[in-house]
Backbone as CSV, one residue per row, in Angstrom:
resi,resn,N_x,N_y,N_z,CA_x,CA_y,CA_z,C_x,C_y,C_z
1,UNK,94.232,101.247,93.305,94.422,102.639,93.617,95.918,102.862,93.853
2,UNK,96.250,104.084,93.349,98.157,104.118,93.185,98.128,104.942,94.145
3,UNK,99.470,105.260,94.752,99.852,105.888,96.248,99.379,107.273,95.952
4,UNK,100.079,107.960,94.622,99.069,109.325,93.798,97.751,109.240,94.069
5,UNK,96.967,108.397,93.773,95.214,108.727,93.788,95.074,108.932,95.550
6,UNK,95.722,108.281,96.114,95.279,108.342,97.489,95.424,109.565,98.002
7,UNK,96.872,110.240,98.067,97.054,111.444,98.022,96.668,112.598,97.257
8,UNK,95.763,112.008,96.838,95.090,113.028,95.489,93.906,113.261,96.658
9,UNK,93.625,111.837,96.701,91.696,111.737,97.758,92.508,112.158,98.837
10,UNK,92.904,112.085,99.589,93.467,113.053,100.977,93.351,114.286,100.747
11,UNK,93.730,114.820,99.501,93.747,116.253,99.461,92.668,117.226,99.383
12,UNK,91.582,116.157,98.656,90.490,117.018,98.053,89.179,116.019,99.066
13,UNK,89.074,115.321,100.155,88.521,114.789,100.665,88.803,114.877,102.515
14,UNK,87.789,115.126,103.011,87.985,114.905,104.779,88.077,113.638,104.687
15,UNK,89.314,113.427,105.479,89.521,112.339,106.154,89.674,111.721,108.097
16,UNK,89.631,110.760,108.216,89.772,110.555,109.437,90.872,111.062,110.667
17,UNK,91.762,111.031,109.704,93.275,111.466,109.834,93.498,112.524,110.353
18,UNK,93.648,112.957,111.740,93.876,114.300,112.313,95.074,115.156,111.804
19,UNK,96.272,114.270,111.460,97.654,114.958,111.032,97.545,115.321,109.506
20,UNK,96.967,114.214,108.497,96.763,114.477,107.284,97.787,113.681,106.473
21,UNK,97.953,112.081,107.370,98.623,111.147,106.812,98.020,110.114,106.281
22,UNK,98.097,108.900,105.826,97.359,108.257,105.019,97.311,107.165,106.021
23,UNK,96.031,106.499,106.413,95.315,105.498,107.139,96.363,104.492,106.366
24,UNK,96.576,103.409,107.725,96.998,102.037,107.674,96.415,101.266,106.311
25,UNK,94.796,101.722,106.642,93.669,101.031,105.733,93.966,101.290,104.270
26,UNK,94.324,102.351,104.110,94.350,102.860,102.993,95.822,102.527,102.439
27,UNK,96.415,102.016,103.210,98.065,101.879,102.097,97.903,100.449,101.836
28,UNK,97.615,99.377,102.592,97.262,97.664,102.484,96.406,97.992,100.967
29,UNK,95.841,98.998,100.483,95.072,98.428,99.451,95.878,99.123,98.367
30,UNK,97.221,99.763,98.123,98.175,100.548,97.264,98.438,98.623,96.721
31,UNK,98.575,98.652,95.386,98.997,97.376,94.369,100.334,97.614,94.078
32,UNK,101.393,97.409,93.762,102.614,97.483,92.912,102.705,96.421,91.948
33,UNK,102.339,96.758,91.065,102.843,96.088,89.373,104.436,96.518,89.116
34,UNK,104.862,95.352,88.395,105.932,95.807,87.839,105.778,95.490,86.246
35,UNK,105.950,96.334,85.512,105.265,96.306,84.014,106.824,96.593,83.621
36,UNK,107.026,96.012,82.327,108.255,95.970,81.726,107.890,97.134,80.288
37,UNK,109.134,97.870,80.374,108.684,99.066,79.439,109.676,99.419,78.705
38,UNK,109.545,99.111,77.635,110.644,98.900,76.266,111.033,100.434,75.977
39,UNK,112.418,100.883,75.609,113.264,101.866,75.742,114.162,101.480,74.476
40,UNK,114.278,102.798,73.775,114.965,102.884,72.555,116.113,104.423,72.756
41,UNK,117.648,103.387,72.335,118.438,104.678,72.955,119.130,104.418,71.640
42,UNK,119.893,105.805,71.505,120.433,106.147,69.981,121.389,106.844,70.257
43,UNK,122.663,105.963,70.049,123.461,106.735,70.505,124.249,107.187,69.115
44,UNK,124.587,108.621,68.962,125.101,109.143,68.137,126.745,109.396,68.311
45,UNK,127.172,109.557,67.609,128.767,110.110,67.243,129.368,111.159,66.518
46,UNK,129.800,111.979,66.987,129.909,112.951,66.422,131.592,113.262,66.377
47,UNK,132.218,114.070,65.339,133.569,114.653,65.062,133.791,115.927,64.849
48,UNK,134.627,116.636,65.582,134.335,118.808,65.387,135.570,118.359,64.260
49,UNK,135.406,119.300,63.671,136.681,119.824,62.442,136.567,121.119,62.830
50,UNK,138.056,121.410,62.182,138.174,123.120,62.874,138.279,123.171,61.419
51,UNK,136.845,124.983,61.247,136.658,124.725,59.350,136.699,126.187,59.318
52,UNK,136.769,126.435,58.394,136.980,128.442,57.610,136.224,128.546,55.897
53,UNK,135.673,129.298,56.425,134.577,129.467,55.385,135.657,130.301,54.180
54,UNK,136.512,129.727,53.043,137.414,130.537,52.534,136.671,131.585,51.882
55,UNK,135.760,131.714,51.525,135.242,133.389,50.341,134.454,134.001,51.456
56,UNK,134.279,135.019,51.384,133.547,136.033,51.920,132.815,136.767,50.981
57,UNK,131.755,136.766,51.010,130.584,137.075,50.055,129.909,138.438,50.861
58,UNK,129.740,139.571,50.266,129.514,140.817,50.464,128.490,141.015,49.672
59,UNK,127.010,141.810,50.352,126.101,142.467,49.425,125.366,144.004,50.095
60,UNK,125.212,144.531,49.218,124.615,145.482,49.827,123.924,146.404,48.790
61,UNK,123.170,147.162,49.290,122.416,147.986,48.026,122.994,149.607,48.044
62,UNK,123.618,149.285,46.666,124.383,151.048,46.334,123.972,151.978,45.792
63,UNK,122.678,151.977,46.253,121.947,153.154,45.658,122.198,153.876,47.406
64,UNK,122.324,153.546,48.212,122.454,154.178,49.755,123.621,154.807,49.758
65,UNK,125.040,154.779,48.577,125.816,155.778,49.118,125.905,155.976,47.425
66,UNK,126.805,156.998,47.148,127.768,157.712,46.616,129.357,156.877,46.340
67,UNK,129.836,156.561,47.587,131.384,155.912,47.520,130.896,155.110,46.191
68,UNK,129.941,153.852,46.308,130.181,152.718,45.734,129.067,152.616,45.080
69,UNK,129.265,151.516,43.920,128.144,151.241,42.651,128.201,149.965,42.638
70,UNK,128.616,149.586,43.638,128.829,148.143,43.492,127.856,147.449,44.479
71,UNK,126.906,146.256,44.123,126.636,145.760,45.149,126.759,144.351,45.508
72,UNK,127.424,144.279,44.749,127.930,142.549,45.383,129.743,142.305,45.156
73,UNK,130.323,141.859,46.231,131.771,141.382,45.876,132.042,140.558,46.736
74,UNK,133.446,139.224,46.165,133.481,138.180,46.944,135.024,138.228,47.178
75,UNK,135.503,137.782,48.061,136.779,138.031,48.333,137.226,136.854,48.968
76,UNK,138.199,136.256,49.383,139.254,135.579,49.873,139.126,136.115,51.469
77,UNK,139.112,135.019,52.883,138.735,134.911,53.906,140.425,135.815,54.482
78,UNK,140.407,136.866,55.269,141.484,137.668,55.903,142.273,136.587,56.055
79,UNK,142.137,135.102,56.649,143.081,134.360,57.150,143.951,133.630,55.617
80,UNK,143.528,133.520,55.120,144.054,133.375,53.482,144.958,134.092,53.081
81,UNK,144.421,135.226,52.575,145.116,136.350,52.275,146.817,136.507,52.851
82,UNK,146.560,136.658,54.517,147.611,137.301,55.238,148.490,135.723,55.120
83,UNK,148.471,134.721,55.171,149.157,133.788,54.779,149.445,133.626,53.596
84,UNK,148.770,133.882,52.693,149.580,133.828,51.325,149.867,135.309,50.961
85,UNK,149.988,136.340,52.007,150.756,137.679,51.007,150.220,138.300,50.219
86,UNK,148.563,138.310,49.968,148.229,138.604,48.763,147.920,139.773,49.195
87,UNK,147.714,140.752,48.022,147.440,142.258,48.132,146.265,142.720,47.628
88,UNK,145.990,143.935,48.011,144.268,144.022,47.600,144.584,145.439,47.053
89,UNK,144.175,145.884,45.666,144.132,146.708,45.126,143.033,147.692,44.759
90,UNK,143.445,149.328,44.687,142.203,149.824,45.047,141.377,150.215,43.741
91,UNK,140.171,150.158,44.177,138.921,149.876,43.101,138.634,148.312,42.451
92,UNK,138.897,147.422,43.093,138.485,146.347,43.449,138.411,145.461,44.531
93,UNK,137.964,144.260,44.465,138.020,143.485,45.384,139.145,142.310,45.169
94,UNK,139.517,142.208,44.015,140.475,140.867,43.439,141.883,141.438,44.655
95,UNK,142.592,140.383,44.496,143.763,140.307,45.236,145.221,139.617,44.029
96,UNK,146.054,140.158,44.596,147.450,140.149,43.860,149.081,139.419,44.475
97,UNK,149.696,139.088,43.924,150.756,138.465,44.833,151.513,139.955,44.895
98,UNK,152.363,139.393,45.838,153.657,140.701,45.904,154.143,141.015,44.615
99,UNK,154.229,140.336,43.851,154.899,140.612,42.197,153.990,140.807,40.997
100,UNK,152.722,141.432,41.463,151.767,142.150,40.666,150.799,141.188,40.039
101,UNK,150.494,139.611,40.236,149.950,138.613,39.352,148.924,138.668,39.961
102,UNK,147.468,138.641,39.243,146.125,138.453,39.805,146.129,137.127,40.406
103,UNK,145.621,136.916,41.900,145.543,135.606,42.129,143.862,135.185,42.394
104,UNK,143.388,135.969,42.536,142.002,136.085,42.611,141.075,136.894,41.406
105,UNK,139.947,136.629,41.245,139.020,136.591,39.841,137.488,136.730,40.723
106,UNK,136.802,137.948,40.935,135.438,137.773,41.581,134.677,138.654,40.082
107,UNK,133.582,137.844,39.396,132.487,138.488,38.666,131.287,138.240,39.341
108,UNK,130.403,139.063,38.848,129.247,139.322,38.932,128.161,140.154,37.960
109,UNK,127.140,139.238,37.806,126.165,139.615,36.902,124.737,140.097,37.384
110,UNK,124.386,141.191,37.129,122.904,141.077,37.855,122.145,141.484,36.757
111,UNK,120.827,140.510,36.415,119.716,140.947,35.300,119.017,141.870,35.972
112,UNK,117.621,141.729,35.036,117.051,142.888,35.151,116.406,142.766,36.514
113,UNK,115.538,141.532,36.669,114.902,141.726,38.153,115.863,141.016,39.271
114,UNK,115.379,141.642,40.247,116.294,140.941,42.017,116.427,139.916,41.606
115,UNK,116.044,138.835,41.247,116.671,137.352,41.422,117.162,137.328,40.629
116,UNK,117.051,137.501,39.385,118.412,137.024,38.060,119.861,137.838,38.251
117,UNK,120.426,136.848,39.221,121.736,137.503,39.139,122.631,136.458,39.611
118,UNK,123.930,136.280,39.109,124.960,135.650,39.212,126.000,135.751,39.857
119,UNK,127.185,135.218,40.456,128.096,135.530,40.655,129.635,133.939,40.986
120,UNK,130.505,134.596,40.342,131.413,133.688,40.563,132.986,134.099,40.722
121,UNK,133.706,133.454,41.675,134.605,133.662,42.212,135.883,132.679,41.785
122,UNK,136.914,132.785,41.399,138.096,132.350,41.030,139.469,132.627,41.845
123,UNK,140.262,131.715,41.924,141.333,131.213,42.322,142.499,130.901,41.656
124,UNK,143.761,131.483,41.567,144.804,130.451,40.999,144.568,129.195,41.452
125,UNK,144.967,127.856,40.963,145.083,126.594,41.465,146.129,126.734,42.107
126,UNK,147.794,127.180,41.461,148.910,126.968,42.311,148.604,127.893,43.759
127,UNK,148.272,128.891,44.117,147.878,129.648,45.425,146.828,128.602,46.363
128,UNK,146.170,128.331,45.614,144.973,127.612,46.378,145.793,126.121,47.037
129,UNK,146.665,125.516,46.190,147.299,123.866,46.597,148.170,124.382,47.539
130,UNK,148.803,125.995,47.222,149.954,126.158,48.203,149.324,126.528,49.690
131,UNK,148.644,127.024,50.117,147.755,127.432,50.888,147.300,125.939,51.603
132,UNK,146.897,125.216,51.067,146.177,123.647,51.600,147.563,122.729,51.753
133,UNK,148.697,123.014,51.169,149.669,122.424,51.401,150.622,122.825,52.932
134,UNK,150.298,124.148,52.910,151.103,124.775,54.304,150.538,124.848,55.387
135,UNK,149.035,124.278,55.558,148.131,124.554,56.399,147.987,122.631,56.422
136,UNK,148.122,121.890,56.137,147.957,120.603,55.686,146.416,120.855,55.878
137,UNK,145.595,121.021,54.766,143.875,120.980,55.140,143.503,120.545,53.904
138,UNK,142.555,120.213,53.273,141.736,119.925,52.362,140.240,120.457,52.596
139,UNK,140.040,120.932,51.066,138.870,121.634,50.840,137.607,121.055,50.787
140,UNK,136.493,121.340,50.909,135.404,120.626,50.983,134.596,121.467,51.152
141,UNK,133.769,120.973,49.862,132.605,122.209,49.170,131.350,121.169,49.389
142,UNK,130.619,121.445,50.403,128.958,120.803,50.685,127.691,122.114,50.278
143,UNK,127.130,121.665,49.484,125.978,122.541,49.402,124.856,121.979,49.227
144,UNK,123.502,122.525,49.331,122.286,121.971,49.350,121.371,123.328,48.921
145,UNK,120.328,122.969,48.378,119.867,124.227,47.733,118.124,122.927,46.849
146,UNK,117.591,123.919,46.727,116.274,124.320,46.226,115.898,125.058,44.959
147,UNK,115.536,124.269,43.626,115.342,125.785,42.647,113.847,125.374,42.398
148,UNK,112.951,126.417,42.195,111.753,126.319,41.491,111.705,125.979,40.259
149,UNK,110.398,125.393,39.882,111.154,125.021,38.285,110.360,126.562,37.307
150,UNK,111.327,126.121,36.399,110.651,127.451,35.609,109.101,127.654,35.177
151,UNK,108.941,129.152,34.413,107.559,128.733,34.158,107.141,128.044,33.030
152,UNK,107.733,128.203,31.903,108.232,126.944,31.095,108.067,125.820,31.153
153,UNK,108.878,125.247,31.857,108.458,124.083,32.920,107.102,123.617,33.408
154,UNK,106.332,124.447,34.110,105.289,123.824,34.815,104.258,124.045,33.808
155,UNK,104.078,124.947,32.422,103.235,124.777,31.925,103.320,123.351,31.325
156,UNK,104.847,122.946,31.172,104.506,122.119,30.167,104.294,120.901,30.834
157,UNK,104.468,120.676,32.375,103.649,119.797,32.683,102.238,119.703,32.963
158,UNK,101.907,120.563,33.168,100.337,121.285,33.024,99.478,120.383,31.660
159,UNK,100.469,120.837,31.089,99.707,120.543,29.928,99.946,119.233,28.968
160,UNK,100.845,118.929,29.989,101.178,117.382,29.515,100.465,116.267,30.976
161,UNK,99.531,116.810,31.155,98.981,115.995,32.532,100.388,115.050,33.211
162,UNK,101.359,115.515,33.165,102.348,114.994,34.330,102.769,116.195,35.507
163,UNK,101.845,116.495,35.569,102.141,117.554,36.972,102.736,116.555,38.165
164,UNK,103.473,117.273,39.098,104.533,116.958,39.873,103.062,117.656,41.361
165,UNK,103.959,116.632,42.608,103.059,117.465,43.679,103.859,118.410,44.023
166,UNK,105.174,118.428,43.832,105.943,119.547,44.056,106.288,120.804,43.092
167,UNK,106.912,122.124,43.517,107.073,122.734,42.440,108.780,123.159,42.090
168,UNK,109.569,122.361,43.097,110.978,122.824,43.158,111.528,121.111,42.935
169,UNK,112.406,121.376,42.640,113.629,120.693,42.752,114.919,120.576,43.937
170,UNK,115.376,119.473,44.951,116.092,120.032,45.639,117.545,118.994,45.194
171,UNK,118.751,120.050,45.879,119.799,119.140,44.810,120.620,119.004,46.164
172,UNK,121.842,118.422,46.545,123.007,118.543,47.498,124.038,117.749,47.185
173,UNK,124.978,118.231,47.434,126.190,117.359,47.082,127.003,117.576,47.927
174,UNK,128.463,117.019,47.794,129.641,117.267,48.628,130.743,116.530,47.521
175,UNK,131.592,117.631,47.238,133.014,117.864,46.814,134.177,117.600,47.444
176,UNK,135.207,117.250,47.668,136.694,117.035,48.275,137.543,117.059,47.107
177,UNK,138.604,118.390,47.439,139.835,118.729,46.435,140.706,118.121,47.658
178,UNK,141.376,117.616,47.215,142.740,117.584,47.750,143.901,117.351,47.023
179,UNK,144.325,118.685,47.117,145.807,119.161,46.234,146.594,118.502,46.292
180,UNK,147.481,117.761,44.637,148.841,116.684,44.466,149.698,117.666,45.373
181,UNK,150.213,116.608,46.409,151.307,116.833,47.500,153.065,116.931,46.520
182,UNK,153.440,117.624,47.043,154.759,117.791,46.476,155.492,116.840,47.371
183,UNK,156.051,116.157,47.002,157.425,115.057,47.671,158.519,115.208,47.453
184,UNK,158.658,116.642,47.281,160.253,117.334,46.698,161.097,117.386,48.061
């Protein structure tokens, strides 16, 4: 009987005990085991990087105003920009150096239904190395993502009795640019 059960039976039992302490009798028969009890510790490590998401990806649906017909544009992160000088010109989203040169490139495609749609964003290289060169940082593109497979696809495993238990594909990678250093 563990010191708990006793105080369990004290609680829910009359006892002899005028104060409502536990009889002499009753603690001589409390056991103490000492049982050895295996413990698994994991110790982790961790590193912060101070990181900036460089594009800024904009969507919205333009059937809600008048101003705009646009519903998707990607742009260059404010902290970019104002360090490299670049200028933003009106009726787009692309950006420009002080001396009129496109340094930025945002397209976008949208098919016919909500999901078929594209989009891709461009960079000078020399802006982009100069930028990672004055900031000393390096870029690093991690993504992870999920596609369904087409329908194409699953008939023809269907019908090639190699059906999959799954119906997606998942992919991830990780990229590192790091821009030739000038030693001038």
């Amino acid at each position: 009987m563990s010191k708990l059960d006793l105080i369990l039976r004290q609680m829910t039992q009359d006892t002899n005990s005028k104060d409502g302490s536990v009889s002499e009798e009753d603690l001589k028969r409390i056991e103490i085991k000492k049982i050895p009890i295996e413990s698994c510790e994991i110790e982790r490590e961790f590193e912060n990087y101070a990181t900036l998401i460089p594009v800024c990806d904009f969507r919205w649906e333009s059937y809600h105003t008048v101003a705009s017909n646009v519903d998707h544009a990607a742009t260059l992160a404010k902290e970019i920009a104002l360090n490299l000088e670049l200028i933003g010109y009106p009726q787009t989203f692309d950006l420009f150096s002080k001396d009129g040169n496109r340094v930025t490139l945002n397209t976008f495609h949208k098919g016919e239904t909500y999901n078929n749609n594209e989009s891709m964003f461009f960079m000078k290289e020399e802006f982009l190395n100069k930028y990672l060169q004055l900031n000393d940082l390096t870029l690093v593109w991690v993504f992870w993502g999920e596609r369904q497979y087409s329908t194409g696809q699953i008939k023809k495993l269907v019908n090639t009795g190699k059906r999959k238990s799954i119906s997606y594909k998942e992919f991830r990678n990780t990229i590192v640019y790091k821009c030739p250093r000038n030693d001038s």
